[in-house]
N, C-alpha and C positions, 0 to 999 in steps of 0.2 A: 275753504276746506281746512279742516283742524285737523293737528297731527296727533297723534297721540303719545303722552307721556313716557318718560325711562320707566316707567314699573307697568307699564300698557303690557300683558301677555301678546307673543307672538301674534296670534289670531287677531286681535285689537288694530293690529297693527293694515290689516287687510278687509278691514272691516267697507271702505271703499271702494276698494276695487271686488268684493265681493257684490258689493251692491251693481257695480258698472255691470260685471258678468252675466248676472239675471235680465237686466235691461237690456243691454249687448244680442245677447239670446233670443232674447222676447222680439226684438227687433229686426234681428236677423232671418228669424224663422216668417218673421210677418213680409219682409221682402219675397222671400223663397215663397210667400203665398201667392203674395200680388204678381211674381215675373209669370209664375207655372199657373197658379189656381188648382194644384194638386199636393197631395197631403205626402209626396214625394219630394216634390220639389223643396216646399217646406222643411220636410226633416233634411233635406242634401245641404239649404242654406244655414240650417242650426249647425249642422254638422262640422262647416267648411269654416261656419267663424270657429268656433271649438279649438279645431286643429291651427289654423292663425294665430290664435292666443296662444296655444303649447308652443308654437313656433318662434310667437316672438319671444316667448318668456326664455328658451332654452339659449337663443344667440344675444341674450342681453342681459345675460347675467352678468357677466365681466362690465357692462355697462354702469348695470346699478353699483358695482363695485368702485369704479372711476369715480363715479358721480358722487358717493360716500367720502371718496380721497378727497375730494374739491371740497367737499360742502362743509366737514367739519373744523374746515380755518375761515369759513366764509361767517359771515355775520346774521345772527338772529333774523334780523330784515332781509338781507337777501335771501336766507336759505328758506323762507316761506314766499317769497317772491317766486324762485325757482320753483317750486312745489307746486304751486298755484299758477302761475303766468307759463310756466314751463310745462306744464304737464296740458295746457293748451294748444301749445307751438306744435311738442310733442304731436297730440292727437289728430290737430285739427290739421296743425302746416303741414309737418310731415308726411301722415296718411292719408291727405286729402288734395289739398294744397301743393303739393310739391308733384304728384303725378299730373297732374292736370297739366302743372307749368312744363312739363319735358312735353308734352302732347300739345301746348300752344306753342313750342319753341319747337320743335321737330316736325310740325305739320304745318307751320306757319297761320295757326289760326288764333282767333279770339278765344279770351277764357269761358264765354258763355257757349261758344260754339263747340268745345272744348268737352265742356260739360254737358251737351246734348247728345257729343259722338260718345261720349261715357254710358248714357243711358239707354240710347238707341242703337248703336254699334259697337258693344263691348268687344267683339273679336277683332274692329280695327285700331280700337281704341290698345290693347293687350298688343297688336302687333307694334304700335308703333313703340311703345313702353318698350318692347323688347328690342325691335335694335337701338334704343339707347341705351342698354347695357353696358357695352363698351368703355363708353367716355365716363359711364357713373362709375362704372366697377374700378377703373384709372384713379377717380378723383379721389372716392370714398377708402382705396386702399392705402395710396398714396399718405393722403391726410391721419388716417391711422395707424400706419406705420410708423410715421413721425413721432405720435401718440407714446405708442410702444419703445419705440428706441431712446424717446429724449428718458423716459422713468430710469432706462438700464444706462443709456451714456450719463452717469452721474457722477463727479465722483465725492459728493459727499454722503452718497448713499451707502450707508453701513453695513444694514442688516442682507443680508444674500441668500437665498434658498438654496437654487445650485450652483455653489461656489467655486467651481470652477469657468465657468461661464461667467458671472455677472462679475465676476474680481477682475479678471481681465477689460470686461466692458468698462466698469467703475474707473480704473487705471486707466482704461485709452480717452474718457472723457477730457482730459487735458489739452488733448490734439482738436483745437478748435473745427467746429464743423463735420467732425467726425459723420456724424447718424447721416448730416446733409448727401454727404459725399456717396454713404452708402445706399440711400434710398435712389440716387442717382442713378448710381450704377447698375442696379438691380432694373432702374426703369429701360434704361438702354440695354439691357438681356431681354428683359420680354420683348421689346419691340423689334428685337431682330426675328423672334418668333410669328409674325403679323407679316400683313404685305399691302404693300403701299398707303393705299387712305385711311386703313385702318392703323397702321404702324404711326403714322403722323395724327392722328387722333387720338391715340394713347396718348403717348409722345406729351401733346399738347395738355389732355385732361390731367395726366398724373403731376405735371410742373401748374398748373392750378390748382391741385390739391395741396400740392408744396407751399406755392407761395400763399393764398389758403391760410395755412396752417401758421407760416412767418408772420402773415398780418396780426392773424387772431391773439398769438403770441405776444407782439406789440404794442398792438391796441392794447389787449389784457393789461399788461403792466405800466403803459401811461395812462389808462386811466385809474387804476389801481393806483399808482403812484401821485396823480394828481389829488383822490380822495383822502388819500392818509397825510398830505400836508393838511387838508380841511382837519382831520380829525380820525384819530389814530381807531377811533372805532369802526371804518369803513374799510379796514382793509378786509379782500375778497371781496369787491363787490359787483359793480357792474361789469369788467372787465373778467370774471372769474364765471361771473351768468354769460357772458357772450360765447366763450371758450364752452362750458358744459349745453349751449345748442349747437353749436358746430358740432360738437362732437357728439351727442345724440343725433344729429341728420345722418353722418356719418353712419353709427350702427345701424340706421334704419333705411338707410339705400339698401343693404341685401335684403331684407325684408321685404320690403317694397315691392320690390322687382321678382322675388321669387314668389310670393302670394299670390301673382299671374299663372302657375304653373298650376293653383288649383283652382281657380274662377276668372272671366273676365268681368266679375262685377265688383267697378269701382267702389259702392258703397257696402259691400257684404268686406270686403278686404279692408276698409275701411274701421268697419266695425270690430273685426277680430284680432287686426293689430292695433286700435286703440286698447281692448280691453286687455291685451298684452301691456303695453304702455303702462295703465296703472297697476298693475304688477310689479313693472318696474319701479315704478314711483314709491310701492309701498316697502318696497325689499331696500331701498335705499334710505327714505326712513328709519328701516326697524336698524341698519346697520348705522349709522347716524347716532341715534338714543342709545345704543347699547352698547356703543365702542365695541364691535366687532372685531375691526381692523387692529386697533389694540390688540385686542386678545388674541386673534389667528394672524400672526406677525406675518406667515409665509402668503395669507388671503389674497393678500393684493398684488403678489406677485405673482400669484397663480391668473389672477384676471389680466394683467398687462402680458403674458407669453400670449393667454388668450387672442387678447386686441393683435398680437403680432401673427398668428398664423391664419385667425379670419384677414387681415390684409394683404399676406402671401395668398391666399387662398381666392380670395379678389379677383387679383394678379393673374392667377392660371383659369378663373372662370372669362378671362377676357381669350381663352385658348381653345378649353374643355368647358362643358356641363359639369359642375360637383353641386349634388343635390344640397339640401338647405338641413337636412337632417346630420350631412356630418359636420356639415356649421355648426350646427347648433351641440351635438353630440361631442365634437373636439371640444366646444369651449369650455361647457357642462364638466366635461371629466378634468380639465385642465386645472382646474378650480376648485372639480372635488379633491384630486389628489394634494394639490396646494391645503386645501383645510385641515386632511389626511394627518400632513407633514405637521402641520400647526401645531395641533392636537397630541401628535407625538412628543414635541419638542415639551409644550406645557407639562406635559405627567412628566418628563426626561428629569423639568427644572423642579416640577416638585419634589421627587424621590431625591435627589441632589440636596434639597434643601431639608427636606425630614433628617438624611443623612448626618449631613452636615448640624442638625439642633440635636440630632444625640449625644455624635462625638463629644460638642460643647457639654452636653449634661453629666457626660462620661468624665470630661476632663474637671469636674466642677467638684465630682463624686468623691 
């Protein structure tokens, strides 16, 4: 799959995943032929990927944003690695693949068996998926939260949006373990909210999300660190693609699991959050080529509050129902307003800087 160039126009840039979405379509409508054999059915399953794809595009913007932070210290080789091998895991593991496995591990059956209760009993297939909400909502929050905190426990992070907030954070990263201690504690509040097996199944998922997150962390960096004794060109490599699939399964657990809420078919859910997927893939690209991040300084910290409150949000889905539209609608606006502020601040430093080349012309005069 070819990327396209820094002078690619926007559009250029989606030229795949435009292509996926026709096919996506075409194929999801031909499902909805074959389950019903009525020209209802059909448009319900055109319809249902549609809404999937707006679904996952809206809760994975902040993702594509992460993914842009990783990619552009990572290395030529990997970062088409990732694009390509990744935008597989992405489609295939996560939205296909990884349901299957909580329905061969919760029912205690085989993958092929697995895959027949998918096609022939989507409603038990969809119940079992859903009480495993819990322990994924634990894990996937858990692990993202870390995400989110280690960016703001930094302290040699400089640039601050809202500065009264991250300057404190910035400052308290000195006190080792800091984020550790707070994800902690936050996990021993929700489980006093739960009652019994389900309190100990938090409990247990949100401390594998944790440690989880310490391995990946880890690993990342020896093997990172073993590549750049080979040869200083490898830094970001394999240990920097391990971290960006964890952390894509991560955004795609709520996905997953709430696209139950509009079909129990595995393959029609399938289809609409892959073509989500490259979406993702291509918004992360066109931010990549076009230093984005650079330019809208506050961007990426608009997308990390994001990662923090879809993982509080997690947290109280393991309590309450919170539909997937204000997922996605919080992350969406958290990120427009981050751009907002960017945007402000750039015209702020140009007018500053017009300013500033008169007075010199003035004082010249």
């Amino acid at each position: 799959m070819s990327t396209p160039s820094n002078n690619s126009s926007a559009l250029g840039y989606f030229k795949w995943a435009f292509i996926v979405t026709a096919l996506g379509l075409l194929l999801g409508a031909w499902l909805g032929w074959q389950s019903t054999g009525t020209l209802g059915g059909m448009a319900t399953a055109f319809f249902i990927c549609a809404v999937l794809a707006v679904l996952e595009i809206s809760l994975s913007f902040d993702n594509a944003i992460v993914n842009a932070n990783k990619l552009k210290d990572m290395t030529p080789v990997w970062q088409h690695r990732f694009l390509t091998w990744g935008i597989v895991i992405a489609v295939f593991g996560m939205r296909i693949v990884f349901p299957l496995l909580i329905v061969v591990i919760a029912a205690d059956i085989g993958p092929i068996d697995a895959l027949i209760l998918a096609a022939r009993e989507p409603a038990e297939y969809a119940r079992i998926m859903n009480e495993a909400h819990l322990p994924i909502a634990a894990f996937g929050g858990t692990f993202l939260m870390m995400v989110g905190l280690t960016y703001f426990f930094n302290h040699e992070k400089e640039v601050h949006w809202i500065s009264f907030i991250e300057k404190h954070m910035a400052r308290s990263a000195t006190i080792k373990g800091i984020e550790i201690a707070f994800v902690l504690a936050l996990i021993l509040v929700f489980s006093n909210f739960l009652d019994g097996e389900e309190a100990t199944t938090f409990v247990y998922s949100a401390i594998y999300g944790l440690l989880t997150f310490l391995a990946v962390e880890v690993l990342g960096g020896l093997l990172d660190a073993s590549q750049k004794t080979m040869t200083e060109a490898a830094k970001g490599g394999l240990g920097a693609f391990i971290y960006l699939e964890v952390l894509d399964a991560s955004f795609s657990f709520d996905g997953v699991i709430g696209a139950f809420a509009l079909t129990q078919n595995l393959f029609v859910i399938a289809i609409g959050l892959g073509i989500g997927a490259m979406y993702v893939r291509s918004m992360t690209i066109m931010l990549v080529d076009k230093g984005t991040l650079a330019e809208y300084r506050y961007l990426e910290h608009g997308a990390f509050y994001a990662i923090l409150i879809l993982s509080v949000i997690m947290y109280f889905q393991t309590l309450v129902h919170i539909p997937e539209v204000i997922t996605g609608l919080g992350g969406a606006g958290l990120i427009g307003i981050s751009l907002w502020s960017s945007i402000r601040y750039n015209r702020k430093e140009r007018e500053e800087e017009q300013a500033r080349a008169q007075e010199a012309i003035a004082e010249n005069i």
